[in-house]
C-alpha positions as CSV (number, residue, x, y, z in Angstrom):
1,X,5.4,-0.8,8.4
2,X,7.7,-0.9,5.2
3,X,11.3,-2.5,4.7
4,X,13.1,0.4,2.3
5,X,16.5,-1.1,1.0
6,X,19.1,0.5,-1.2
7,X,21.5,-1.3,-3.6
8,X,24.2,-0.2,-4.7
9,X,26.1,-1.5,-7.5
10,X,30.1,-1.3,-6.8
11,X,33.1,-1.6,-9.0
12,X,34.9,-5.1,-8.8
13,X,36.3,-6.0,-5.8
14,X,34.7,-2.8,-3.6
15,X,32.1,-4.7,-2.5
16,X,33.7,-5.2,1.3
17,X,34.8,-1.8,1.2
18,X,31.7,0.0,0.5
19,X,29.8,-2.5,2.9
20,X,32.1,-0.9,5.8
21,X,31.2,2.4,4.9
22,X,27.3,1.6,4.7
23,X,27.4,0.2,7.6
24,X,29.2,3.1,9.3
25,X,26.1,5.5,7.4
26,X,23.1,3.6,8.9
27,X,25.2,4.0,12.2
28,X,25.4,8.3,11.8
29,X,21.6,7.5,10.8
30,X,20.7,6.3,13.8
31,X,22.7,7.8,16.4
32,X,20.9,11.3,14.5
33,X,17.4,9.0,15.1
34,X,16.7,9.1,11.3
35,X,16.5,5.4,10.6
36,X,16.2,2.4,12.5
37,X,19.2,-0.2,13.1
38,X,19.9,-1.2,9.5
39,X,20.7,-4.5,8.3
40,X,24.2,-4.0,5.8
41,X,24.8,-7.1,3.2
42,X,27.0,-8.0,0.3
43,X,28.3,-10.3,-2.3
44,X,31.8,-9.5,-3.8
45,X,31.9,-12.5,-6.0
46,X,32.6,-15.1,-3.1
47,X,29.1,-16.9,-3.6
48,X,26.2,-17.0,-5.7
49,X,23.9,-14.2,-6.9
50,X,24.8,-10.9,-8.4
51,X,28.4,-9.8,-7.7
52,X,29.5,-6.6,-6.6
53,X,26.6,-5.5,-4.7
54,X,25.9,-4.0,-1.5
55,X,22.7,-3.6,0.6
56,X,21.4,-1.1,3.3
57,X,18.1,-2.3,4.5
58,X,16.1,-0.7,7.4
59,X,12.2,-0.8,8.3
60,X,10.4,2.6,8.7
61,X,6.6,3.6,9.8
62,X,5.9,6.0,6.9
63,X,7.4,6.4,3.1
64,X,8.8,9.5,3.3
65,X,10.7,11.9,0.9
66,X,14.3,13.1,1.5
67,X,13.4,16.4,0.6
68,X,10.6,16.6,3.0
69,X,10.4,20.3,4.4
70,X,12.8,20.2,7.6
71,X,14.7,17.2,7.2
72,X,18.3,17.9,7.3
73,X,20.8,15.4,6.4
74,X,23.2,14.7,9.2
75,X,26.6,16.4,7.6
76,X,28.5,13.1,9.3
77,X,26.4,10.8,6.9
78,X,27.6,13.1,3.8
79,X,30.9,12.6,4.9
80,X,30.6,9.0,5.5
81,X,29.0,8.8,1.9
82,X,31.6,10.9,0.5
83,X,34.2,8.2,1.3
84,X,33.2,5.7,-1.2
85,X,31.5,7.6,-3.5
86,X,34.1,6.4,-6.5
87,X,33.2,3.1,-5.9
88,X,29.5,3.3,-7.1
89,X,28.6,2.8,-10.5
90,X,24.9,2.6,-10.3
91,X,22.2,2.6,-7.1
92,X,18.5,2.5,-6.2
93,X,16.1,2.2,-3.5
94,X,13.3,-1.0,-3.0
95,X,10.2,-0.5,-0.8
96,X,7.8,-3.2,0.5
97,X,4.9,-3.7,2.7
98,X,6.2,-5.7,5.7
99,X,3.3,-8.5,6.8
100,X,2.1,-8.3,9.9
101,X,-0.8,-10.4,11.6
102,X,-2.9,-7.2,11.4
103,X,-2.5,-7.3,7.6
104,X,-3.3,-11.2,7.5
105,X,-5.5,-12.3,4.6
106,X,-7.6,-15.4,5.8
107,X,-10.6,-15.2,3.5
């Protein structure tokens, strides 16, 4: 199992904003049964850490590629996207191992 999260970077004082619209994403997402419930976080400047950042974070099975053969893109998480696209100015995507007790080293 794998926790895959994607950062985005957001212009000052967007970071709320573009929170609501990832949130309202990861929900297209799963109602289409591409992604499990996702976690959405920020920081707009309010406490410590780096500013102006927003996080989608969801756990998946498998690493897969987006442009798999036959995955289609729901059209309603474009159009959610589209919404805020302005207010990104730079974004990437994290992926780590989640531990389980199966994956426990004891030796």
């Amino acid at each position: 199992m794998y926790v895959i999260r994607r950062v985005y970077e957001v212009k000052p004082g967007m970071a709320r904003r573009y929170a609501t619209i990832a949130t309202n994403m990861c929900e297209k997402y799963e109602a289409a049964g591409q992604r499990s419930p996702a976690r959405i976080y920020f920081n707009g400047g309010t406490i410590p850490g780096e500013r102006n950042r927003v996080y989608m974070e969801w756990t998946a099975d498998i690493v897969e590629s987006p442009y798999r053969d036959g995955n289609v893109i729901p059209q309603s998480v474009r159009d959610a996207g589209a919404e805020g696209r302005d207010m990104v100015i730079d974004s990437w995507i994290e992926f780590y191992e989640l531990m389980t007790p199966a994956k426990a080293d004891n030796g």
